[in-house]
DRENDO-1510 file (C-alpha; in Angstrom, 1 decimal, always signed):
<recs>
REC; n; res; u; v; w
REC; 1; UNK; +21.3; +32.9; -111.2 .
REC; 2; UNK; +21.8; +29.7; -109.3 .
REC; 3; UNK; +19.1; +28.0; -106.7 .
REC; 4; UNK; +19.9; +25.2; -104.6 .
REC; 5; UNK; +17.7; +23.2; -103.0 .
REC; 6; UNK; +18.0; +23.1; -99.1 .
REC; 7; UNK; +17.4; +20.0; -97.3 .
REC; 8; UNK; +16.5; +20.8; -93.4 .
REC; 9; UNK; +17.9; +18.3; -90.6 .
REC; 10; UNK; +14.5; +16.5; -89.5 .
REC; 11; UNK; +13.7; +13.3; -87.7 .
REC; 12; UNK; +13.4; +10.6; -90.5 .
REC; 13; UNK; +12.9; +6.8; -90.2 .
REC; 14; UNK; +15.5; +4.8; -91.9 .
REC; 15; UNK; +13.3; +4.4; -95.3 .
REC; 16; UNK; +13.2; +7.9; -95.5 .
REC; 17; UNK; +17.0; +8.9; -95.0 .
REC; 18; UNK; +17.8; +6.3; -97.5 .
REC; 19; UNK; +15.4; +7.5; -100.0 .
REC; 20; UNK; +17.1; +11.2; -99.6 .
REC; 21; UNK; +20.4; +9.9; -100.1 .
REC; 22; UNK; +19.1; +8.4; -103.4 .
REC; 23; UNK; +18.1; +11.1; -104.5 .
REC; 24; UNK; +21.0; +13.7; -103.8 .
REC; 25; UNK; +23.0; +10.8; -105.8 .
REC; 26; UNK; +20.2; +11.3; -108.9 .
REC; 27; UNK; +20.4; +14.9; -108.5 .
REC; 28; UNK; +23.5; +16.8; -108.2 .
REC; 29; UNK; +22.2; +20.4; -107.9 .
REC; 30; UNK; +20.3; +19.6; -104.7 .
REC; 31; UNK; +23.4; +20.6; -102.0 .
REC; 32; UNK; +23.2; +19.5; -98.5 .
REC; 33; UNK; +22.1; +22.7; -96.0 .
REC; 34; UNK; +25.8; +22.8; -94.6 .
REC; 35; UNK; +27.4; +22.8; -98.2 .
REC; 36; UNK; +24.5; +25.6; -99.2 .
REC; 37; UNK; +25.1; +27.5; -96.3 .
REC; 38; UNK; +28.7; +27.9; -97.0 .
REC; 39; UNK; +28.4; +29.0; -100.4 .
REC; 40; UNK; +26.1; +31.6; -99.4 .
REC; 41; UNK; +28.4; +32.7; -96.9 .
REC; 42; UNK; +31.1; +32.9; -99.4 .
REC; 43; UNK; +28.6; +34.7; -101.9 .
REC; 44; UNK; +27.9; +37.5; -98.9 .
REC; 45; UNK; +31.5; +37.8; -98.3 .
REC; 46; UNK; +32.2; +39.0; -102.3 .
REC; 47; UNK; +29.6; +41.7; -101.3 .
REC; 48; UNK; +27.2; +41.0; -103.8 .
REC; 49; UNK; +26.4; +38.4; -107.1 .
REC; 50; UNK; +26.8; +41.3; -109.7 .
REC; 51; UNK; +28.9; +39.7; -112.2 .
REC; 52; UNK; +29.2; +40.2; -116.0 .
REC; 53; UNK; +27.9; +36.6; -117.2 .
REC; 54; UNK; +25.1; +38.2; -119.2 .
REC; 55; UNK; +27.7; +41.1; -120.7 .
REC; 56; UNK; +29.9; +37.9; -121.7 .
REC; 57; UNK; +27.4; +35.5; -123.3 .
REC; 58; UNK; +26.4; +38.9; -125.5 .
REC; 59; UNK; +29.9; +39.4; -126.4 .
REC; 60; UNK; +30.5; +36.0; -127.5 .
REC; 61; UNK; +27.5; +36.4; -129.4 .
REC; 62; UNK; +29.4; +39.4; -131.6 .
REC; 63; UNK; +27.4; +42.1; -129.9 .
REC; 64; UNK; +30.1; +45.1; -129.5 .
REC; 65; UNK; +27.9; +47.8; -127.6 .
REC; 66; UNK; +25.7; +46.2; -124.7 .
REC; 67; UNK; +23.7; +48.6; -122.6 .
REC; 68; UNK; +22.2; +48.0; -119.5 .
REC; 69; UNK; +19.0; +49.5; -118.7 .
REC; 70; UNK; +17.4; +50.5; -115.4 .
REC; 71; UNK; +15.0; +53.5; -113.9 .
REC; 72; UNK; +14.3; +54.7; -110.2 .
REC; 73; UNK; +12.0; +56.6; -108.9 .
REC; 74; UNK; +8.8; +54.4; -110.3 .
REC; 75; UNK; +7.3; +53.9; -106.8 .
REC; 76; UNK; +8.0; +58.0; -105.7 .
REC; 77; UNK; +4.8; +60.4; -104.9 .
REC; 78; UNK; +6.8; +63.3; -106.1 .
REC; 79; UNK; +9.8; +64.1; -108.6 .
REC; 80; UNK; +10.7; +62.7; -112.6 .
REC; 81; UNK; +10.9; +58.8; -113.2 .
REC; 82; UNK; +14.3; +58.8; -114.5 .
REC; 83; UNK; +16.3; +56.1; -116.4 .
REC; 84; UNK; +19.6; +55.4; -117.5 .
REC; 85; UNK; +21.5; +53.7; -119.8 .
REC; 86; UNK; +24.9; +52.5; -119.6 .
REC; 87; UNK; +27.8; +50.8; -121.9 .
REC; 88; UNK; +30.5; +49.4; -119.9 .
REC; 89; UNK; +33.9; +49.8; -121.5 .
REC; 90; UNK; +35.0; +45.8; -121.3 .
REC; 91; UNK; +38.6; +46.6; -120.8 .
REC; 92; UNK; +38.3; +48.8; -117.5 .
REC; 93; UNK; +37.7; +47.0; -113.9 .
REC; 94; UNK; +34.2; +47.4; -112.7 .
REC; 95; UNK; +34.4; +50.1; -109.4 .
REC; 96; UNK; +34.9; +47.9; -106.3 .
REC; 97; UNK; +31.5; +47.3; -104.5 .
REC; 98; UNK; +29.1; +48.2; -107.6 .
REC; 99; UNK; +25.6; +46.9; -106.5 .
REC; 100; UNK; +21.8; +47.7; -106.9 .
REC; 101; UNK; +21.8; +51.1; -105.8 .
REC; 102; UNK; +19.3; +50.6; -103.6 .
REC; 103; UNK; +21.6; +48.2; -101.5 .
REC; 104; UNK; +24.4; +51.0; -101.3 .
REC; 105; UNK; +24.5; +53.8; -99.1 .
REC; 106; UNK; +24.6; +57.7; -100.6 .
REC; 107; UNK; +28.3; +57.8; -100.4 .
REC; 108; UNK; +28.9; +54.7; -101.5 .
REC; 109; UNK; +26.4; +55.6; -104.8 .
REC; 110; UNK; +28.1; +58.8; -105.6 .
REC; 111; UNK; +31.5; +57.5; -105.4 .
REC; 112; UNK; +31.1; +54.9; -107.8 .
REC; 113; UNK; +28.7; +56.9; -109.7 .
REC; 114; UNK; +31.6; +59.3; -110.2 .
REC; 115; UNK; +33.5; +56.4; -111.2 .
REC; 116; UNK; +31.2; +55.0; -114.0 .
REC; 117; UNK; +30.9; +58.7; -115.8 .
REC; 118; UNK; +34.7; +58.7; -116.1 .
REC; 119; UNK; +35.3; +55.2; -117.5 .
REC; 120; UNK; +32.4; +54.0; -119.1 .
REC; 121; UNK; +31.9; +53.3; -123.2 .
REC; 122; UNK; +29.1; +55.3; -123.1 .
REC; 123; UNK; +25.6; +56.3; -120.6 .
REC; 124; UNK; +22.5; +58.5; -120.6 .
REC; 125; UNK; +19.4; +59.9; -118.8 .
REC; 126; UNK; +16.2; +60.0; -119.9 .
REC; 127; UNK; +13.5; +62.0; -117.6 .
REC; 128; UNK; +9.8; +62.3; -117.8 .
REC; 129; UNK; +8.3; +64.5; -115.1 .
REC; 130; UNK; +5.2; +64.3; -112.9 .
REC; 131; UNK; +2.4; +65.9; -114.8 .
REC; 132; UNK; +3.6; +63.3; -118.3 .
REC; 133; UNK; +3.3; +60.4; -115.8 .
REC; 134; UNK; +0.0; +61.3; -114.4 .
REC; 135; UNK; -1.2; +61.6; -118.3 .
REC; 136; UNK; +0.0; +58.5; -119.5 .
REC; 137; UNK; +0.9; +56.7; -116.3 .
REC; 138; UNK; +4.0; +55.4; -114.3 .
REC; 139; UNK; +4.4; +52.0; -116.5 .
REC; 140; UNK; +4.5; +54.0; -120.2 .
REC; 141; UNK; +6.7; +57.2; -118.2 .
REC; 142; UNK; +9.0; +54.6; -117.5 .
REC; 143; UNK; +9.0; +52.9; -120.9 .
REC; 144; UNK; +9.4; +56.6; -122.7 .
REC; 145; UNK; +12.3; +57.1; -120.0 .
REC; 146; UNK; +14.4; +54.2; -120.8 .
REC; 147; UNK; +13.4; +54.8; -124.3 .
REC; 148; UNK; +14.8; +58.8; -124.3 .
REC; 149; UNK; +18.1; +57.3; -122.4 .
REC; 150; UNK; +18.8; +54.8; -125.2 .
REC; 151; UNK; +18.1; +57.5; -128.2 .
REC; 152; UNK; +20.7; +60.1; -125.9 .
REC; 153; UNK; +23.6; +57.9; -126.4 .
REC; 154; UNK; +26.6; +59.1; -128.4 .
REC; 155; UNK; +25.9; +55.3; -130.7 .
REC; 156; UNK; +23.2; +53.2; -130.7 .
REC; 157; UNK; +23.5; +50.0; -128.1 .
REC; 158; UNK; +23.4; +47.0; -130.4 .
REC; 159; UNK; +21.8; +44.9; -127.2 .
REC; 160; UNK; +20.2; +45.5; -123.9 .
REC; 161; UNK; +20.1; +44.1; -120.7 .
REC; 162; UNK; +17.0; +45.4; -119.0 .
REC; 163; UNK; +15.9; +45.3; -115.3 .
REC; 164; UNK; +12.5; +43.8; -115.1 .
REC; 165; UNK; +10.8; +45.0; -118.9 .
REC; 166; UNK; +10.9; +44.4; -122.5 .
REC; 167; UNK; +11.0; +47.4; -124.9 .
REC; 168; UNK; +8.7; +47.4; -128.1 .
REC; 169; UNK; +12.1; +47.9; -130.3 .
REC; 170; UNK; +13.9; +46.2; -132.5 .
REC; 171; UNK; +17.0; +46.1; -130.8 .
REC; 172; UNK; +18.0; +42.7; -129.5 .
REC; 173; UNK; +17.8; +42.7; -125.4 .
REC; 174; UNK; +17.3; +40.6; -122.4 .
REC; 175; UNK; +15.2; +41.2; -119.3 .
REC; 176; UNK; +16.2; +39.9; -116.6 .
REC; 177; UNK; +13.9; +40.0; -113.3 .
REC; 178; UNK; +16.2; +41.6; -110.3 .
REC; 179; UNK; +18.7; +42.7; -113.0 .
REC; 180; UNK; +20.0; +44.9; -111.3 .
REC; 181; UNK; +21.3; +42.6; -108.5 .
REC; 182; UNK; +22.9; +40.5; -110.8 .
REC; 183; UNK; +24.0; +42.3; -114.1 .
REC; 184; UNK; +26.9; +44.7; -113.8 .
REC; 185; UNK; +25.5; +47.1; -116.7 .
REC; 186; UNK; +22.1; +47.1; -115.2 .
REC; 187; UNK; +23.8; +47.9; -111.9 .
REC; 188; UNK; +26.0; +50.6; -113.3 .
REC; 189; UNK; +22.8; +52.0; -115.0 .
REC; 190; UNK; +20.7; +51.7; -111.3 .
REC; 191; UNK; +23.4; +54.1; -109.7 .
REC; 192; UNK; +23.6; +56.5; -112.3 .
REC; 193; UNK; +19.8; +57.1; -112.5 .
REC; 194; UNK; +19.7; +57.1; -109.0 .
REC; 195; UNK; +22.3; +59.6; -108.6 .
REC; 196; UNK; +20.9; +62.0; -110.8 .
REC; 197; UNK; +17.6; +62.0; -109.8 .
REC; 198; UNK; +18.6; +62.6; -106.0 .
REC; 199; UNK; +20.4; +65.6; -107.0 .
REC; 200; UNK; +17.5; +66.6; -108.6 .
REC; 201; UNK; +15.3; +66.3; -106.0 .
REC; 202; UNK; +17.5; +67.9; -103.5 .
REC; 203; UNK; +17.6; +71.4; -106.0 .
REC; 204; UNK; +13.9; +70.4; -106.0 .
REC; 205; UNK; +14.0; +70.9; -102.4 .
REC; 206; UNK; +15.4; +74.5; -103.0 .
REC; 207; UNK; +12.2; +75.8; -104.9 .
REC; 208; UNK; +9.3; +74.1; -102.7 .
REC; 209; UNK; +11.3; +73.6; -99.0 .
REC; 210; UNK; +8.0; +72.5; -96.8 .
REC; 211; UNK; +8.1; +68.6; -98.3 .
REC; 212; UNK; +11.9; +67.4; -97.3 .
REC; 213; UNK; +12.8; +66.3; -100.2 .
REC; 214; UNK; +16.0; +66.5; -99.9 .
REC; 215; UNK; +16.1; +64.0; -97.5 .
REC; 216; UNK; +13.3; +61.5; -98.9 .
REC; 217; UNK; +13.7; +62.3; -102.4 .
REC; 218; UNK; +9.6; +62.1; -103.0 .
REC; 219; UNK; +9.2; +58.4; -101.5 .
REC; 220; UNK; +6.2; +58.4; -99.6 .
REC; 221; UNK; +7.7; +58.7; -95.8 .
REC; 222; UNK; +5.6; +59.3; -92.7 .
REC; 223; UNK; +7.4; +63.5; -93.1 .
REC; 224; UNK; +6.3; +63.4; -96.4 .
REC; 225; UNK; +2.5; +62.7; -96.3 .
REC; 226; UNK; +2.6; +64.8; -93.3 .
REC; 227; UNK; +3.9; +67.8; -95.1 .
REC; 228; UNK; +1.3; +66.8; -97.9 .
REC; 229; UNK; -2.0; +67.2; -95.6 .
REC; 230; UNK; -0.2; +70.5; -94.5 .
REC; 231; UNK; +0.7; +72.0; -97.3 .
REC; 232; UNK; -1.2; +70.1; -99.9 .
REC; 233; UNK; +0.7; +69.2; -103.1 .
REC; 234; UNK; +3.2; +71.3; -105.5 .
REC; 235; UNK; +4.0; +70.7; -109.0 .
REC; 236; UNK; +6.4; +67.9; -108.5 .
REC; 237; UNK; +3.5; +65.5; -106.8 .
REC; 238; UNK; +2.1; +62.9; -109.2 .
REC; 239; UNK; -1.6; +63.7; -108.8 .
REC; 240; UNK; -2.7; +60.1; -109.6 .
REC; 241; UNK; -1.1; +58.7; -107.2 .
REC; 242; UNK; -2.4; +57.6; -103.7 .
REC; 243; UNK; -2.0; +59.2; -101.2 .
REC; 244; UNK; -1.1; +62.8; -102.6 .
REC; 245; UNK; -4.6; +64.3; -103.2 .
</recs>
């Protein structure tokens, strides 16, 4: 990921504006606020900075099967934490407008989702439901749930690029902070998590109908905590969380 250094238009005496100008000279990343702006403009116009630079580097490297790594439903009161893992096939176009799922709407999401499934290498899902989270808590549930996703796949990944963590394996991987707004098999591995655990919480919604989950998915919405000092909680509620007992 790039940063570059904005310099705002402020009065300055003479000895100051020639001491900037100095040091834009010494320092070439530091782009003037019209040149930064524009780029940025140009970035937003792409739609998003997903890319496969860290898919590449790996490559080059002689890694063959490179999985991205990502989970949803980490912050939810209700519902599995689920992860996926995905291996993008490096010959097939990535689906047009593939982003953090969390920046794309639900038709958007399913659409490429749908995508993904029919042309990747390889992906999986690994769930661990409420009741395993509230015995060994959210952090290790979602460590056992990228774990279960990587061990589902048809062939071991031979590297990972992970949103955010570092697994206790031997497999070589990355983690990369906001992964999945930058890495194109982190992103791919966002939707398809998040795609399958909405559809799971909307059947969920089917067997205990007084929380809306089909609309909130478990997320802790002003509906949601209402329906909760209503009705109380149902199997599907992590009980150590706040705000559910």
């Amino acid at each position: 990921m790039r940063y570059f250094f904005v310099y705002r238009k402020e009065p300055q005496s003479e000895d100051a504006k020639n001491r900037r100008a100095k040091s834009t000279r010494l320092h070439p990343r530091f782009v003037p606020l019209p040149i930064c702006e524009a780029m940025t403009r140009k970035k937003l116009a792409a739609g998003s900075l997903i890319n496969l630079d860290f898919e590449t580097e790996a490559w080059q490297q002689g890694f063959r099967r490179v999985a991205g790594v990502d989970e949803v439903g980490r912050g939810a009161l209700a519902g599995a934490v689920v992860a996926a893992a995905c291996i993008l096939n490096p010959d097939t176009p990535l689906p047009e407008g593939l982003n953090d799922s969390k920046q794309l709407s639900r038709a958007a999401r399913e659409r490429i989702n749908a995508e993904l499934i029919s042309t990747v290498t390889a992906y999986s899902v690994g769930v661990v439901e409420a009741d395993e989270i509230d015995r060994i808590n959210i952090l290790q549930a979602t460590y056992q749930a990228m774990l279960s996703a990587l061990k589902q796949l048809d062939a071991p990944a031979d590297y990972l690029l992970i949103d955010a963590v570092k697994l206790n394996i031997k497999t070589p991987q990355k983690s990369i902070i906001g992964g999945d707004a930058v890495s194109a098999s982190i992103a791919a591995a966002s939707v398809i998590a998040k795609v399958y655990r909405d559809n799971l919480m909307r059947e969920y919604d089917l067997v205990y109908p007084n929380y809306g989950f089909a609309s909130h998915v478990g997320y802790g919405t002003r509906a949601h905590l209402a329906a909760l000092r209503e009705h109380g909680a149902c199997p599907l509620h992590r009980r150590s969380f706040r705000g559910v007992l």
